[in-house]
N, C-alpha and C positions, 0 to 999 in steps of 0.2 A: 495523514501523517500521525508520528504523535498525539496521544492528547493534550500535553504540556503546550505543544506548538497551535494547537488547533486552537485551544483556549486564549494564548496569547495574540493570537490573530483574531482572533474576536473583539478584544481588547480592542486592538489598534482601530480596527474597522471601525466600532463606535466612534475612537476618539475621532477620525476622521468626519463624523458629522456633529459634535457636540458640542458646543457654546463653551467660552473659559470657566464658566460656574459651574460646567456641566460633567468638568471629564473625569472627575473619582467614580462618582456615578455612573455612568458613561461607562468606564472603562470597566467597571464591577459588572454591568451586566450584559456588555460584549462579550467579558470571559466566560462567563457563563453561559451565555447562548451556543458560543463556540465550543462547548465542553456540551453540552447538550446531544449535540447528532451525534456522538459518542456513546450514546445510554445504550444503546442497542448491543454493548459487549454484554448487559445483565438479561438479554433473550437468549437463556439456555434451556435444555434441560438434559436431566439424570438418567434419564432413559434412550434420550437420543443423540448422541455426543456430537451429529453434525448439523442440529441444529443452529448453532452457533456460530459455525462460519456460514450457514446459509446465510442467516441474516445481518452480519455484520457489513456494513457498508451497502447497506440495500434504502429500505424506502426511507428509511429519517435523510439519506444523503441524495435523494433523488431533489430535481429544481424544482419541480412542482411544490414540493412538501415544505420549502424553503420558509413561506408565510406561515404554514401550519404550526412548522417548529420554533419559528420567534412569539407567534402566539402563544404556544405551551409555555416558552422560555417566562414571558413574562406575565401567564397567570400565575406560576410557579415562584417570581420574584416581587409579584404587587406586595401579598401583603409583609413584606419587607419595607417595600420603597415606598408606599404610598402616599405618606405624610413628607416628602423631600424630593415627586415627580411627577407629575403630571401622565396621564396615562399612554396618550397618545408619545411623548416623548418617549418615556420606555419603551414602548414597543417600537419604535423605530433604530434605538440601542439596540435593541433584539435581534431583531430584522438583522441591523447590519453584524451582528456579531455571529448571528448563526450563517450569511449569505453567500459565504467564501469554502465551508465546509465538505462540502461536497467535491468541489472543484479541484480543491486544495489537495485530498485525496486521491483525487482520479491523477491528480499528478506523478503520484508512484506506479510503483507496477502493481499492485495488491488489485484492483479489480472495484469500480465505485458504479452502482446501478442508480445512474444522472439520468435516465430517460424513464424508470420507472414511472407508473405501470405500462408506460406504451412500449415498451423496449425490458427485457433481462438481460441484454449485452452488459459485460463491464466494461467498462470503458478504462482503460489503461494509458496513460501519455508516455510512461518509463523513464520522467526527466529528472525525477530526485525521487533517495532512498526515502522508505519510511523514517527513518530516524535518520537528520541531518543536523549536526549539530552548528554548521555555518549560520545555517539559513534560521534557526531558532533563535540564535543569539543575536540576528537582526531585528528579527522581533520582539525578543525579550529589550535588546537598546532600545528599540523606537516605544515601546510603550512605556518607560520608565524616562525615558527624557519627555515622551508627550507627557505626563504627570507631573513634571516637573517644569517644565515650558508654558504648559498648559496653551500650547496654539494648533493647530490645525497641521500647519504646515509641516510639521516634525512628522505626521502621521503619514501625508501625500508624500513625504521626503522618504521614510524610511517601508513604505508601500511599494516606491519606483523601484527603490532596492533588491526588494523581494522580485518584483515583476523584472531584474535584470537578472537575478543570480540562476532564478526558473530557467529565462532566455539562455544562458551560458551551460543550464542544464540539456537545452534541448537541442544546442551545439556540439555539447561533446557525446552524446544519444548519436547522432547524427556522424561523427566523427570514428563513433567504437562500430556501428551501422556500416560503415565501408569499409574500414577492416576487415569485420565478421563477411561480406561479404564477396571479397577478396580471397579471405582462406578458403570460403567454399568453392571457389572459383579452380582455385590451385589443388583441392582433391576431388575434381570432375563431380560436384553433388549436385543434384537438382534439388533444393527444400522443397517441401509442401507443407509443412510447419515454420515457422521460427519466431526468436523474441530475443530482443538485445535490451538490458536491466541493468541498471545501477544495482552497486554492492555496499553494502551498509555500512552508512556514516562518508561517503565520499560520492565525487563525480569522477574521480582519478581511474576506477576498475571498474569493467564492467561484465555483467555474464554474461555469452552466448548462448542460446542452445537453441537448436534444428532438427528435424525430421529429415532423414535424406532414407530410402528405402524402408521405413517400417524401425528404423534405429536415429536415437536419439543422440544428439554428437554435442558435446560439453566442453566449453571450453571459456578462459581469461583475456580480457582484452585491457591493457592499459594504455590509456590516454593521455597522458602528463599536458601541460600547457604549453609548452612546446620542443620535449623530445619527441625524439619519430616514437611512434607504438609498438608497444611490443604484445605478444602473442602468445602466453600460458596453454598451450594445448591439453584437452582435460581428455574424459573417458566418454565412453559411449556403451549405450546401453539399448536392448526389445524395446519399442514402443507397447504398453501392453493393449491386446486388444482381447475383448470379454470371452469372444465366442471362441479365439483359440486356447484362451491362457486357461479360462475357467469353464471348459467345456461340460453341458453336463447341469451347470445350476441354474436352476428353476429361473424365468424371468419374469414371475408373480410372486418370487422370493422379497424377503425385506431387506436383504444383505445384496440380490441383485441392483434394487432400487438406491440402497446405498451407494453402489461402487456408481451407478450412473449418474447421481448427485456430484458424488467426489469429479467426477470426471466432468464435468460444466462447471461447476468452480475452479477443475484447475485448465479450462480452460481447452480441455484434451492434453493436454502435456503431462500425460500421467505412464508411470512407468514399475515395474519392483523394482527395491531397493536390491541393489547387486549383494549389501551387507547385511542384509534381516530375511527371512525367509516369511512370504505371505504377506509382503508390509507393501502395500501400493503408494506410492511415492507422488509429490508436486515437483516435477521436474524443474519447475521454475524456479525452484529457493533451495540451496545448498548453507551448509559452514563456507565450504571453501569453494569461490566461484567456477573452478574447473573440475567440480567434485559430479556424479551422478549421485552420490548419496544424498537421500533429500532431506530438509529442515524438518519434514512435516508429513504425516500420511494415515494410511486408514489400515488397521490390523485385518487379513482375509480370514476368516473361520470357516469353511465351507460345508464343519460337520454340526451346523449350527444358522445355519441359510435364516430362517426366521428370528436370529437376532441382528439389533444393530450393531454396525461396525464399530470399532473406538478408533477416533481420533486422539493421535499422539505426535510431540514433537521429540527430534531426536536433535534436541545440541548440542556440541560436541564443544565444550569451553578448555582444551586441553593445552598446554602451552604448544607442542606443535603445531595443532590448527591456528592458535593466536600470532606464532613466530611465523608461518607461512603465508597466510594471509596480509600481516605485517610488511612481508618481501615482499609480495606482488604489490601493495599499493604503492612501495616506496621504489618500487623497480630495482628491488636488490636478487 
């Protein structure tokens, strides 16, 4: 998720093992450790612009690395704390602030490499957006009343909450899931692909999108908590594939090597953008859930094969997009 959110749940996590003397302390290097597997957004570089979604959510969020990362967290924070903690104590602050990090992530759709290095699968659950503002403000209450309560039980109390709002998330996941599967039903499609995703900042809307024949089919599903669902039907688009679309370029190229990168990140759900010409798209992330236009994608140069690709995002903050999106979540 967030880093704000990630952070704050670090927080909490500490205070959940920390003695009443212990939870300023406690809490200060939860947040941190939980801000920690987040460093990995400063693995870039200038020359190769997909390095950075390669490695964002990779091996600092893998469970293996989990001890690793509370160790760095707290050689990083001794000589801070050293004179007001004991050693072994901090690094168990650590431990628990950075332990959830991972997990917490794979809970969205964005893609978290949890089995690294025995596995590069991402692991995706789809049960809440990156940026949830419900679910942060639970976190943010329970850590500032555990601060102020200074007990344990504020932490396991406002924990269970988190662990119910996820569950509610993986009910209405589940609920836009039979919808989506229902429409495909009623236009004779057979998928070979598909992915159903919360839309950002709610569990209210959700995106579809499928593979039915080599075309990509896009479309809104709204959930409410108990009107029937309704059905935004979106656009459809080529699935792109290398050997027809870009026939012709070298496969010892660096821009072939590129688009095959793009295309395992995004999981194969990669497509052009119907509205930029040469721009290969993440079918999975739109502005508007029923959009083919993607969030996000990689520029094609093909008179230039031995350069890298750029990665670029296309967001579209326009009050149309904001007033539409707006209707479908509220069912107008």
């Amino acid at each position: 998720m967030d880093v704000l959110t990630q952070g704050l749940l670090g927080g909490v996590l500490a205070q959940a093992v920390a003695r009443k003397e212990e939870k300023k302390l406690a809490t200060f290097a939860g947040v941190m450790a939980g801000l920690l597997a987040d460093a990995d957004f400063f693995i870039r570089s200038s020359q190769d612009p997909l390095l950075n979604i390669e490695y964002h959510r990779h091996f600092s969020h893998s469970l293996i690395f989990v001890p690793v990362g509370a160790a760095i967290a707290c050689v990083l924070l001794w000589p801070f704390l050293r004179r007001h903690i004991a050693t072994g104590r901090l690094y168990l602050f650590c431990l628990a602030g950075y332990s959830m990090s991972g997990i917490l992530d794979a809970c969205t759709s964005y893609g978290t490499q949890l089995l690294w290095p025995f596995s590069n699968v991402r692991v995706a659950f789809n049960i809440i957006s990156i940026i949830d503002p419900v679910f942060t403000l639970i976190i943010l209450g329970t850590l500032l009343l555990g601060l102020r309560l200074k007990t344990r039980q504020v932490a396991y109390g406002g924990l269970t909450l988190c662990a119910a709002y996820l569950a509610f998330g993986a009910v209405q996941l589940h609920r836009a899931q039979t919808v989506a599967a229902a429409l495909v039903m009623t236009r004779d499609h057979q998928p070979t692909q598909y992915v159903v995703k919360p839309t950002l900042a709610n569990l209210v809307l959700w995106r579809s999108v499928y593979v039915h024949d080599d075309r990509f089919y896009v479309d809104a599903i709204r959930v409410g908590l108990s009107a029937e669902a309704q059905v935004f039907e979106g656009e459809a688009v080529a699935k792109f594939a290398i050997h027809r679309d870009l026939p012709g370029l070298n496969p010892a190229s660096t821009l072939h090597a590129d688009i095959r990168r793009f295309m395992q990140f995004s999981d194969g759900f990669v497509a052009f953008d119907p509205t930029q010409e040469y721009v290969l798209g993440d079918m999975r992330y739109s502005m508007l859930p029923n959009s083919a236009k993607p969030l996000w994608g990689i520029v094609i140069r093909r008179e230039q094969p031995q350069q890298h690709a750029d990665f670029r995002f296309f967001r579209d903050r326009s009050q149309t997009v904001r007033e539409t999106f707006f209707n479908m979540v509220f069912g107008r």
